[in-house]
C-alpha positions as CSV (number, residue, x, y, z in Angstrom):
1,X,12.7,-16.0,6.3
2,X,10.2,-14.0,4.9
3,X,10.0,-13.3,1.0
4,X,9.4,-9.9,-0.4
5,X,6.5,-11.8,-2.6
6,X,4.9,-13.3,0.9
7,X,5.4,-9.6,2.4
8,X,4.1,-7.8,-0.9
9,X,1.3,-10.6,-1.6
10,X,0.2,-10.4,2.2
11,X,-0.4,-6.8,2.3
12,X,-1.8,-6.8,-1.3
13,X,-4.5,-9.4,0.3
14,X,-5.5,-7.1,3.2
15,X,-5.8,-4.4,0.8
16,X,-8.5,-5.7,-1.3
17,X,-10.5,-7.0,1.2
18,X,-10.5,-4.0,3.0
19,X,-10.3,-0.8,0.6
20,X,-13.0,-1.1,-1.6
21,X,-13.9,3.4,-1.9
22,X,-12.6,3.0,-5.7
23,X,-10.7,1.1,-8.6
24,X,-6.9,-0.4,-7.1
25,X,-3.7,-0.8,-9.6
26,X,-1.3,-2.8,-8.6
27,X,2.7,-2.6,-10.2
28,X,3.0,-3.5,-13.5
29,X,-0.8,-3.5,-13.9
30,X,-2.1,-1.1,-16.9
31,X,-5.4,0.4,-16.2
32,X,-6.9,2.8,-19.1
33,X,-8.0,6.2,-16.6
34,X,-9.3,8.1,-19.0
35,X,-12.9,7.2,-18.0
36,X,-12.0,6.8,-14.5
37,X,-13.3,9.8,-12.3
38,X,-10.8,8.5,-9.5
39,X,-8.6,5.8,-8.9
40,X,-5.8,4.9,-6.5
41,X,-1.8,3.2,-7.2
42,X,-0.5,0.9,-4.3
43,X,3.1,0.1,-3.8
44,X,4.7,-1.9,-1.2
45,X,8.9,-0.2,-1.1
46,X,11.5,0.5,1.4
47,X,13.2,-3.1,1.4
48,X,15.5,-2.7,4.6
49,X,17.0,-5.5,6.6
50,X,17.2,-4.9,10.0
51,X,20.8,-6.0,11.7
52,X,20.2,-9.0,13.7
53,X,22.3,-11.7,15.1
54,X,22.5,-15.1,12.6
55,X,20.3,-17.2,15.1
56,X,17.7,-14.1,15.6
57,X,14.3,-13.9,12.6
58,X,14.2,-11.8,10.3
59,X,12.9,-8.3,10.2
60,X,12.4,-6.2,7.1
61,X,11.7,-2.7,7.4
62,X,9.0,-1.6,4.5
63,X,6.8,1.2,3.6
64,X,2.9,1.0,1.6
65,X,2.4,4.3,-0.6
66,X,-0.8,4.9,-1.9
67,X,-1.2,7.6,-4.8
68,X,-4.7,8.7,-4.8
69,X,-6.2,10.4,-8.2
70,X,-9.4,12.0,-8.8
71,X,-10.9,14.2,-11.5
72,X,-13.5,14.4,-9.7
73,X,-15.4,17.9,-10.3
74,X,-18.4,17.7,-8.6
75,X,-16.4,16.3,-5.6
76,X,-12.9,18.7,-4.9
77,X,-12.4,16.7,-2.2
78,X,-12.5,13.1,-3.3
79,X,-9.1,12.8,-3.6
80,X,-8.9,13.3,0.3
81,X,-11.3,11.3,1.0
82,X,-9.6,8.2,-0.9
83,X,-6.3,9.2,1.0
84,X,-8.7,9.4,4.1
85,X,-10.1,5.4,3.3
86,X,-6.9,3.8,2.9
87,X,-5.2,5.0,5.6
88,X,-7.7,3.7,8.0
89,X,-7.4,0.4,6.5
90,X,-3.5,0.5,6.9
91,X,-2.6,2.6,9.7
92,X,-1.7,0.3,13.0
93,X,-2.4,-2.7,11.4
94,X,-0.9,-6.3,11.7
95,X,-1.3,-8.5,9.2
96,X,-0.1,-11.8,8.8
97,X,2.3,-13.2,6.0
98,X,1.5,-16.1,4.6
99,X,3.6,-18.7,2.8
100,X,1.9,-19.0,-0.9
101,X,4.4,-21.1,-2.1
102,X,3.2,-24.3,0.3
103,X,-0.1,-25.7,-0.2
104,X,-2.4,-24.6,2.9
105,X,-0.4,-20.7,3.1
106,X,1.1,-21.2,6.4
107,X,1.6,-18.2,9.1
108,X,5.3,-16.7,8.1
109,X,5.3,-13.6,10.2
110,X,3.7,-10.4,10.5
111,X,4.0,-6.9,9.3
112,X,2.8,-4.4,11.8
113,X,2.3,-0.9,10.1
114,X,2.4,2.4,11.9
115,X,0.7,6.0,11.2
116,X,-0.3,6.9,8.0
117,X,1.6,10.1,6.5
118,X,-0.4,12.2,3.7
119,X,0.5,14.4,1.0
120,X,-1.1,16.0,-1.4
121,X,0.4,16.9,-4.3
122,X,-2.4,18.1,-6.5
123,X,-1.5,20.9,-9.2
124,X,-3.9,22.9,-11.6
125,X,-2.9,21.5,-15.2
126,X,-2.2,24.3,-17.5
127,X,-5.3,23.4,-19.6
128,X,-8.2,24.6,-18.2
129,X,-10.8,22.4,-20.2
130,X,-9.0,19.5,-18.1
131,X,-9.4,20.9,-14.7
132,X,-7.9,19.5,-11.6
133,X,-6.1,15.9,-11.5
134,X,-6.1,15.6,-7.2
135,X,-2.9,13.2,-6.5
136,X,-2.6,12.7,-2.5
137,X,-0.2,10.2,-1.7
138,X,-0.4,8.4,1.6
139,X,2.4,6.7,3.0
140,X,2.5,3.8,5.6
141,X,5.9,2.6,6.9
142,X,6.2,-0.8,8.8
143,X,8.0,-3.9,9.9
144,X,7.7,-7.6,8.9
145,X,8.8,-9.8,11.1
146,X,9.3,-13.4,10.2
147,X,8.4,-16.3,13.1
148,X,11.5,-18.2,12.5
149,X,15.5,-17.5,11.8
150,X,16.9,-16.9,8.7
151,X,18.8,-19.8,7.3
């Protein structure tokens, strides 16, 4: 079986080596913004179990949501353009979950993610010396499949 911290560690793996357009925070990670002109929040959610048979691996169903901010004002469309970067490192991707709990991380299973769905969900804030806080939220739902049955 497949943990959610292999699953979540996994994914959080593939997403630093690959998304590198700005500054990443991760869940229960505090990062100052104020000096940032953009940044992005990655969570790994949706915890489902697929219905299987006892003998048959397991299979979680998850989703990756990235919240993309910039304050960026000579750039109005960074905040696009950040959605735009991680969902081309996400979107139909495979990516292999390892074990970190055994010395040499062995090959648990695999989550294979699916098309990218994109929000945005920016709003003019009321004071107009702050400008415009761009939040587009980008949304990758997946499967993780483990190699072996559930115990």
């Amino acid at each position: 079986m497949v943990t959610a911290e292999a699953i979540t560690r996994s994914l959080h793996d593939h997403w630093s080596v690959g998304f590198t357009a700005s500054t990443t925070a991760y869940p229960g990670q505090q990062l100052e913004t104020s000096a940032l002109a953009d940044w992005v929040e990655l969570w790994v959610e949706m915890w489902d179990e697929a219905i299987r048979r006892d003998v048959a691996p397991c299979a979680v169903d998850v989703a990756v949501t990235v919240h993309c901010f910039s304050r960026s004002v000579s750039a109005v469309t960074r905040g696009q353009r950040l959605a735009d970067a991680a969902r081309s490192v996400l979107s139909h991707q495979t990516i292999d979950i390892r074990g970190f709990e055994m010395s040499g991380e062995p090959l648990r299973g695999h989550v294979r993610l699916r098309e990218a769905e994109i929000r945005d969900l920016t709003r003019r804030d009321g004071d107009e010396n702050r400008g415009v806080l761009q939040h587009v939220v980008v949304v990758v739902g997946g499967r993780a499949d483990s190699l072996v049955a559930a115990s």
